[in-house]
C-alpha positions in Angstrom: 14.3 33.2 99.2 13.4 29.4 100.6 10.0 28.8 100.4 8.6 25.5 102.1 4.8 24.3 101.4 3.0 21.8 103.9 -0.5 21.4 105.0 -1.8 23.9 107.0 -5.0 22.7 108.3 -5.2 20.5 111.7 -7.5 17.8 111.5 -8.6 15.3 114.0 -8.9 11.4 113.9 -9.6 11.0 117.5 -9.0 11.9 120.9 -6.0 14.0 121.3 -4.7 12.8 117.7 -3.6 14.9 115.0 -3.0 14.5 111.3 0.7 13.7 110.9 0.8 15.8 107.7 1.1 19.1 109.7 3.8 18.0 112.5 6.0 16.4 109.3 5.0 20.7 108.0 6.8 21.7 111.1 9.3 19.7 110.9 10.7 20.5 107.6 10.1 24.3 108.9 12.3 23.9 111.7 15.2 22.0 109.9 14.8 24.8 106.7 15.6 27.6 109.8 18.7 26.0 110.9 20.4 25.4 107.5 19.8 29.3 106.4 21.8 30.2 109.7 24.8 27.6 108.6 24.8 29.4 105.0 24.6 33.1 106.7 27.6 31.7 109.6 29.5 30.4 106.6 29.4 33.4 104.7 30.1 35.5 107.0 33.2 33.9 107.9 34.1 33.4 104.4 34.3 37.5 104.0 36.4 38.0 107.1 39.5 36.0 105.0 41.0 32.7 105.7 44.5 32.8 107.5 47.4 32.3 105.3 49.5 35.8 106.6 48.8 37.6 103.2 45.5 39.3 103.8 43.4 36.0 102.9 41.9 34.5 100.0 40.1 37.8 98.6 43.6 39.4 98.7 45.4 36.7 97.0 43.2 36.9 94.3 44.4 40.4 93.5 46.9 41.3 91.4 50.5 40.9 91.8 51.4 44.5 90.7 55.1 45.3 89.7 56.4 48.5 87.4 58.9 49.0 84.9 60.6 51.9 84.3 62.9 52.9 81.1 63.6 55.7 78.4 60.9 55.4 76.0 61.5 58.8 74.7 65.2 60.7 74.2 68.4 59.7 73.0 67.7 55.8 74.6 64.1 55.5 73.4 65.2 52.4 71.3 66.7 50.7 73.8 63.9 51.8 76.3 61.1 50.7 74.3 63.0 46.8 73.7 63.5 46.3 77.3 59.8 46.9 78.2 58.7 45.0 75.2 61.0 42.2 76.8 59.4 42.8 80.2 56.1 42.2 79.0 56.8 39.1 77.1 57.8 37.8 80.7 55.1 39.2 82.5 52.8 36.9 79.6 54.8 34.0 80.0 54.6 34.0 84.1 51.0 34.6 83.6 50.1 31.9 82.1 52.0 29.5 84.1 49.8 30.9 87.1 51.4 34.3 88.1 53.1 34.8 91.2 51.8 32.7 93.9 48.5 31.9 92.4 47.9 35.8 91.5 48.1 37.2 88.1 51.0 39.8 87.6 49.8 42.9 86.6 52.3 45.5 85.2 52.5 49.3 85.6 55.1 51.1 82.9 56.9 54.8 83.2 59.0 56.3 80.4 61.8 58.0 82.6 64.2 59.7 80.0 66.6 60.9 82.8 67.2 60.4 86.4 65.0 63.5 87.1 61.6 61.7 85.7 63.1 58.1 86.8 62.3 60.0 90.9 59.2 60.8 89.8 57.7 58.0 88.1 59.7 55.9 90.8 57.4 57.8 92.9 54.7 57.6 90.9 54.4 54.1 90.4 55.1 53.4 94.2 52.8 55.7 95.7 49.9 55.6 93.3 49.4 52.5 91.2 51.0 50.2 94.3 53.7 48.0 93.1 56.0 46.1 95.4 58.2 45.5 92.8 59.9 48.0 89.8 62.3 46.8 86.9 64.6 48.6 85.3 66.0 50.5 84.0 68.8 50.4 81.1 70.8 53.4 82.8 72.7 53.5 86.2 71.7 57.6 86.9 67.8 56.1 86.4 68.7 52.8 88.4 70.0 55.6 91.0 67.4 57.3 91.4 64.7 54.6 91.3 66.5 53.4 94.2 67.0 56.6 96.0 62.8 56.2 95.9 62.4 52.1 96.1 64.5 51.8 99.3 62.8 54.7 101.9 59.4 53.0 100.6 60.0 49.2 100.8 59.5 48.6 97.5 62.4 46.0 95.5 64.0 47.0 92.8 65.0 44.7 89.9 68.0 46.0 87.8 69.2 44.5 84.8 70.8 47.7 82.8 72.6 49.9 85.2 75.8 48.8 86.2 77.4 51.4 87.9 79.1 49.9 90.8 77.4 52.4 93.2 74.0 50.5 92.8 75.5 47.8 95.1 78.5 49.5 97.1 75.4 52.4 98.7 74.0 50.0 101.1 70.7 49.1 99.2 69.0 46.9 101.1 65.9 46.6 98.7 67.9 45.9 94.9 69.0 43.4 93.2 71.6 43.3 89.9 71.2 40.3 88.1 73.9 41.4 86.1 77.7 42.1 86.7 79.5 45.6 88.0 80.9 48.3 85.9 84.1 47.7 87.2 84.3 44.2 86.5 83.0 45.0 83.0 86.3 47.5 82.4 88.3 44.8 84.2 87.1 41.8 81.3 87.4 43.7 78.7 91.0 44.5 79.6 92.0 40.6 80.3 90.6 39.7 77.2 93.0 42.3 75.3 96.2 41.1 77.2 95.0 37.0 76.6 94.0 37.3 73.4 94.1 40.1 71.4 98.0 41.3 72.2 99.1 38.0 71.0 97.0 38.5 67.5 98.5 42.0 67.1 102.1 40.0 67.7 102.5 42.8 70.6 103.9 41.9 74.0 101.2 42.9 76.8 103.4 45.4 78.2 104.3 46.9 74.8 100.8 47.1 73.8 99.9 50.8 73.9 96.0 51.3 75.4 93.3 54.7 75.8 90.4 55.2 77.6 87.7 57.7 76.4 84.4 57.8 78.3 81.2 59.4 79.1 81.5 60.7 83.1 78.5 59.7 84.8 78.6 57.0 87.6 78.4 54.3 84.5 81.1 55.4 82.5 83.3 56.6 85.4 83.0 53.2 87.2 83.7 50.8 83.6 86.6 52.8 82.9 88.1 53.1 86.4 87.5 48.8 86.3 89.4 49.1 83.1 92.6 51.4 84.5 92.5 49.4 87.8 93.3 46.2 85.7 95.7 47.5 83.3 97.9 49.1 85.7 97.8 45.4 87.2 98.7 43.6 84.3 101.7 46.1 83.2 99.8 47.2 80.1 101.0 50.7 78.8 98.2 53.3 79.6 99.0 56.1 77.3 95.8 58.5 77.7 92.2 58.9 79.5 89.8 61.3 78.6 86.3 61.9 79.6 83.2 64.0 78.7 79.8 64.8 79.3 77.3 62.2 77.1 76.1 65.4 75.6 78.5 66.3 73.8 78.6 67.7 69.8 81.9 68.2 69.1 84.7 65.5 69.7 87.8 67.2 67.4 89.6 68.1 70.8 89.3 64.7 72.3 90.3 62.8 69.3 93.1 64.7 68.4 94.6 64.1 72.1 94.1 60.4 71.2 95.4 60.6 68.0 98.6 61.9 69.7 98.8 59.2 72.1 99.0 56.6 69.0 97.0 53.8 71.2 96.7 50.1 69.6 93.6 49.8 71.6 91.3 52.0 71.8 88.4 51.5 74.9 85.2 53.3 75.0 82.1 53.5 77.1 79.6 55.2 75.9 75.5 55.5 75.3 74.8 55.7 71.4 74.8 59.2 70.4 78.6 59.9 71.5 79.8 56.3 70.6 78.5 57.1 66.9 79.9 60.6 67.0 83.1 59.4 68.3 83.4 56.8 65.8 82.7 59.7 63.3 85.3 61.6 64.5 87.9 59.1 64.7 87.4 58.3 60.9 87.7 62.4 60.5 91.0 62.8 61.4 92.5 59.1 60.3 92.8 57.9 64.0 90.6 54.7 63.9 93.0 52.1 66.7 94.0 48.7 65.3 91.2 47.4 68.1 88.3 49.5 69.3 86.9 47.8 72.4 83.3 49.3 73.6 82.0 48.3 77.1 78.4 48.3 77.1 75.4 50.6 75.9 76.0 52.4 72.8 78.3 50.2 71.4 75.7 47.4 71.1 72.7 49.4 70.6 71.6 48.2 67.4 71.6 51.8 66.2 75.7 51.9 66.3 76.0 49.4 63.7 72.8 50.1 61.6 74.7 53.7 61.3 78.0 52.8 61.1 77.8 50.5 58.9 80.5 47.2 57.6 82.8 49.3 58.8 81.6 48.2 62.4 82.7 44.1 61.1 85.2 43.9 64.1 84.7 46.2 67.0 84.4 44.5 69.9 81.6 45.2 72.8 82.1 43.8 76.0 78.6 43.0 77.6 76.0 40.4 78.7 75.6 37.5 77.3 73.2 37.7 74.2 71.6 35.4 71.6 73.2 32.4 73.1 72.9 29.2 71.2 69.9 27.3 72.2 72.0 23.9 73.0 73.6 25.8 76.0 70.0 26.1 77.9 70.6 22.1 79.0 66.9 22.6 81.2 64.5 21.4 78.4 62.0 24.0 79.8 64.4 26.9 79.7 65.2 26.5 76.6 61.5 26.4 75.9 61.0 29.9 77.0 64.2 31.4 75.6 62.9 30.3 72.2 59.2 31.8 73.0 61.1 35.0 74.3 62.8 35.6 71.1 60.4 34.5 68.5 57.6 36.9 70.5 60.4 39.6 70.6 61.3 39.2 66.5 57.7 39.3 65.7 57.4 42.9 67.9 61.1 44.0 66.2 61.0 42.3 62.6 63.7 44.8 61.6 65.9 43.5 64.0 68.6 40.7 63.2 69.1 39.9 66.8 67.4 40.8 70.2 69.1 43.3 71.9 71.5 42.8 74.9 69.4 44.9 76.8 66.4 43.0 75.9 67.8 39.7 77.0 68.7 41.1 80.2 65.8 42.6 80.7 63.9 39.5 80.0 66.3 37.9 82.3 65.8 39.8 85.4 62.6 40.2 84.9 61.5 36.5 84.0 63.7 35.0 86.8 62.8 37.1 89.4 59.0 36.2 88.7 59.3 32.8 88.2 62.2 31.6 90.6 62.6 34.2 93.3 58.9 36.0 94.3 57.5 31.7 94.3 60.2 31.0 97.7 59.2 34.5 99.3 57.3 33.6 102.2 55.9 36.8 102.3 55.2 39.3 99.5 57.1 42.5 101.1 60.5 43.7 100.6 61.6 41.7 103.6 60.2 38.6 102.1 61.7 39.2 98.8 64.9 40.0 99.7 65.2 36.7 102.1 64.1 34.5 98.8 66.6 36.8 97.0 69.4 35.8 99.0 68.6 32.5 99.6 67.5 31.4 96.1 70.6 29.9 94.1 70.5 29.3 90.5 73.1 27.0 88.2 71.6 29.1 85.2 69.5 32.2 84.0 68.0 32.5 80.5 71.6 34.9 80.4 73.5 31.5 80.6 75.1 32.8 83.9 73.6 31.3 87.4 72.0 33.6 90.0 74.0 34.0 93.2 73.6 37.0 95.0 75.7 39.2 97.7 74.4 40.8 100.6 74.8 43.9 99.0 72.7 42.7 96.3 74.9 41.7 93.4 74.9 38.9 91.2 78.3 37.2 91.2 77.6 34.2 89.4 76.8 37.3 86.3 79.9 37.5 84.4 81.0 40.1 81.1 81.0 38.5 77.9 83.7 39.8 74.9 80.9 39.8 71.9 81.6 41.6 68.8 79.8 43.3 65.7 80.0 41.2 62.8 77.7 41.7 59.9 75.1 43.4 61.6 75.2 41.4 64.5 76.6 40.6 67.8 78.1 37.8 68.2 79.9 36.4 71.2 83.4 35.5 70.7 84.0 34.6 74.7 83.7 32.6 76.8 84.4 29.2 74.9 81.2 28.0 76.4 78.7 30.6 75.2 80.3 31.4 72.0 78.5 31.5 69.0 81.5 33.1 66.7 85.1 33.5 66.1 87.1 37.1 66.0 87.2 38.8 63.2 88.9 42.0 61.5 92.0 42.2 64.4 93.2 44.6 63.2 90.8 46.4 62.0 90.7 46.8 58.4 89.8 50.3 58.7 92.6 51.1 61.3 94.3 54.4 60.3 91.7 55.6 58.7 
């Protein structure tokens, strides 16, 4: 409360003359009355919001709330529990470079062990805790169904694990893959075999005996129709495709089929229960291939070789680009934050030789959709997002690939690296540009066995 003091008492030096110290009283009085209305006015307008189109200053200094949803329980928990781990690093490092248009990013997690709780967390996460954006989500039947969710409530989705090429080819309006297609990834893996590895085994491509074995969901199905799309188009000899349910205990049946068919290359996509049981089973009955090439998930979870063994020095994995040499990130601050990623990431995984693929990607959608997409929306909805989406173009990503997006929401600058497992590690054996190794172990040493 203002309080004034002035003379109260009127006292007279003459005819019709008054003390001045009681009209100077008044005076201060009157000016004292009109400043506490400009501080009430001001107020007042100050708590009806400013105009910026975003609800205002007190909305703006909200949190920016997004979700993340993976596996941290079941056969993928590893995995799972990596790529949030990553997603939080980014979700630090944004922060402290001043969030998401001046708000702080707040993050909301879900373990979603299969598609069925990935609908309900989706749901969850959308409907309850308010995000307006979800990463995800290591699986394509989880990146599915998140999406089935994201894209009746406007709500983007970020996906940097699921490749399945339906993610893209349904019409989604509201997701994004920073990372390349299923069927490209099948479609790599088999180039690289005809360019490079035919020619090591002294095998003409067309000569050069090749299988497909393969989990059957919408991830599996689409790599290994990529791969038999590609070899059909490059004459290689396709001698045998079979497929199974990820479940699966028993792979006797399968292999023995393979075994028959006498491949030289062997391809496999798979999640990491079924690629180590199939590796297993394949050393069981003497039918390891001269070259085993995995696309993606289980065989470069860090689990596969930590099981397998030396004996997995040489199988190849066709995936992201991961653990790239540092000199590659030209963009002195890039290369900053990969660095602070990984070191953060080792410190949380000390076990770990490398950081996962799945962890770099998640860190890569994550980070760069944060830090150079959400800054050009010009609104904060999903029809804001997806224009910056679109629009934004990027010569590189902490993935060493560029961000250049389709209509239908699919990054084709993203391309499939041919990495493989060599003491314990992945290492990347192609492109030239990203490579941080040479092959190794073609044929495999343990081929026949």
């Amino acid at each position: 409360m203002i309080s004034c003091e002035h003379e109260e008492t009127l006292k007279f030096k003459g005819k019709d003359e008054y003390d001045v110290s009681i009209i100077r009283g008044r005076r201060m009085k009157k000016k004292l009355a009109i400043l506490l209305v400009l501080v009430l006015l001001l107020s007042t307008l100050a708590g009806c919001g400013g105009g910026n189109g975003s609800g205002g200053d007190s909305e703006s200094a909200e949190p920016f709330k997004v979700g993340a949803i993976y596996p941290l329980s079941g056969a993928n928990a590893l995995l799972g529990s990596q790529c949030l781990a990553a997603v939080k690093i980014a979700v630090d490092i944004v922060n402290a470079n001043g969030g998401v248009q001046g708000r702080q990013v707040q993050l909301v997690s879900a373990d979603a062990p299969d598609p069925t709780a990935a609908t309900t967390e989706a749901g969850r996460l959308v409907d309850q805790q308010g995000v307006q954006v979800i990463f995800g989500s290591l699986a394509s039947g989880n990146a599915l169904a998140i999406a089935g969710v994201t894209e009746k409530s406007g709500v983007t989705l970020v996906e940097s694990g699921g490749i399945a090429d339906a993610l893209t080819d349904s019409g989604f309006k509201n997701v994004f893959r920073i990372l390349d297609k299923g069927g490209l990834r099948g479609a790599a893996g088999v180039t690289y075999t005809a360019d490079v590895i035919a020619p090591m085994l002294n095998i003409a491509p067309k000569d050069l005996r090749v299988a497909i074995i393969h989990e059957e969901s919408s991830y599996g199905t689409s790599v290994a129709d990529g791969a038999e799309n590609k070899i059909k188009e490059l004459g290689l000899n396709l001698v045998a495709r079979e497929h199974y349910n990820s479940t699966i205990t028993d792979m006797s049946a399968l292999v023995l089929k393979l075994k028959e068919a006498k491949p030289d290359v062997l391809f496999t996509v798979n999640y990491i229960n079924d690629a180590i049981l199939l590796v297993d089973t394949l050393k069981q009955y003497d039918a390891i291939p001269k070259v085993l090439m995995g696309c993606g998930a289980g065989t470069t979870d860090p689990n596969f070789a930590a099981t397998i063994g030396a004996d997995s020095d040489g199988f190849f994995c066709t995936d992201m680009p991961t653990n790239l040499p540092l000199d590659v990130f030209t963009d002195e601050a890039m290369k900053n934050v990969v660095s602070e990623f990984r070191e953060r990431f080792r410190k949380e995984f000390p076990d770990m030789n490398n950081v996962s693929v799945a962890a770099e990607a998640a860190f890569a959608g994550s980070y760069t959709f944060m830090n150079n997409i959400l800054p050009n929306a010009k609104t904060l909805d999903a029809a804001g997002i997806r224009e910056a989406a679109l629009t934004t173009k990027l010569d590189m990503t902490t993935l060493g690939f560029g961000w250049d997006l389709g209509d239908d929401g699919q990054n084709y600058a993203a391309s499939a690296n041919i990495n493989q497992w060599q003491g314990g590690k992945v290492v990347t054996v192609s492109p030239d540009k990203l490579k941080n190794g040479e092959v190794i172990n073609v044929p495999l040493p343990i081929a026949g066995q």
